[in-house]
C-alpha positions as CSV (number, residue, x, y, z in Angstrom):
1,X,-17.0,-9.6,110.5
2,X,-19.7,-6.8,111.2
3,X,-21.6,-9.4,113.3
4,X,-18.6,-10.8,115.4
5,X,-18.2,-6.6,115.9
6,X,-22.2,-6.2,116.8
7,X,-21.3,-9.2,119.4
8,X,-18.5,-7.9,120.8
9,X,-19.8,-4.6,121.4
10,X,-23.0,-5.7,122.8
11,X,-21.2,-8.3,125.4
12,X,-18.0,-5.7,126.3
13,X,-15.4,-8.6,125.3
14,X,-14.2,-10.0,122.2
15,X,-16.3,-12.6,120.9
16,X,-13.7,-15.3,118.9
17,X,-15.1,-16.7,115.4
18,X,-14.4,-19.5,116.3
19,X,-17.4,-19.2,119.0
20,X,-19.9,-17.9,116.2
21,X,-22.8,-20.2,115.0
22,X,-24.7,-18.1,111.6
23,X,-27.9,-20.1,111.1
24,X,-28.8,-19.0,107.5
25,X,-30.8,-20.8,104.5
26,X,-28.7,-19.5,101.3
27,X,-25.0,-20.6,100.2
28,X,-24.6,-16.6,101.2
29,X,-25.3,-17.4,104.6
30,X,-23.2,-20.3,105.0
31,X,-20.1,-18.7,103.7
32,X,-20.2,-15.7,105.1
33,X,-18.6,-15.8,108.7
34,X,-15.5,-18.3,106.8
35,X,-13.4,-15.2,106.9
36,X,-13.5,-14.7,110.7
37,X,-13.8,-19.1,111.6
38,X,-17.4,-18.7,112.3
39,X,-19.2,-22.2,111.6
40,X,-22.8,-22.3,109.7
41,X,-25.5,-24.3,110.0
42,X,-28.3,-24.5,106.8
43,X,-31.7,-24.7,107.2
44,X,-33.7,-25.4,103.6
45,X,-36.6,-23.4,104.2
46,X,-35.6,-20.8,101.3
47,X,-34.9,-21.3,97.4
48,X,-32.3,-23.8,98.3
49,X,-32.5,-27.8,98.9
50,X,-30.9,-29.5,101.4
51,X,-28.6,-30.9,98.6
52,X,-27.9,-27.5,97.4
53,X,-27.0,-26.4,101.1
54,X,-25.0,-29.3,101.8
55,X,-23.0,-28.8,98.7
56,X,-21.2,-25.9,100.3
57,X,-20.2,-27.7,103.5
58,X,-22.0,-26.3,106.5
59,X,-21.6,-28.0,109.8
60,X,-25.0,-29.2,109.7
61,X,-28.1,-29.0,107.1
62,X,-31.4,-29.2,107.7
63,X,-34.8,-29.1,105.7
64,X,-36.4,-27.1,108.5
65,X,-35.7,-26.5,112.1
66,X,-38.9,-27.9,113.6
67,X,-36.4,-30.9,115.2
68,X,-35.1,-28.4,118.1
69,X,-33.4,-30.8,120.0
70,X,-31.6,-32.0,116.8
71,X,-30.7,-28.4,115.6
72,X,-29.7,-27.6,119.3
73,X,-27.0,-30.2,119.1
74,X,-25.5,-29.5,115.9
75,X,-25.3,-25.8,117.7
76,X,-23.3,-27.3,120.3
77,X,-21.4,-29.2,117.9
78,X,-20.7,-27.1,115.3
């Protein structure tokens, strides 16, 4: 919620959830913008595997983001 806010504020309109991407690499991270529809994407490039990520249902996991066009896309599709 604070970052939907920090959005908002900084772009003068109401920025939906729904239109929030949080890229994060923790099951914190993934789970945190749930309460206001934002979607997560995982990248495993902390203490947590791909498997572990992918356990918590994020739109899209990946073991690192050095793929751009690949991590673009699940952007646009999440």
């Amino acid at each position: 919620p604070i970052a939907r806010e920090r959005a908002s504020a900084l772009l003068g309109y109401d920025v939906p959830g729904e239109r929030l991407i949080i890229i994060g690499d923790t099951p914190a991270d993934v789970h945190c913008g749930r309460g206001v529809g934002a979607r997560a994407i995982a990248v495993a490039t902390g203490g947590f595997t791909v498997e572990e990520l992918a356990a918590h249902e994020p739109a899209a996991t990946f073991a690192d983001p050095t793929d751009t066009a690949r991590v673009l896309q699940a952007i646009r599709d999440a």
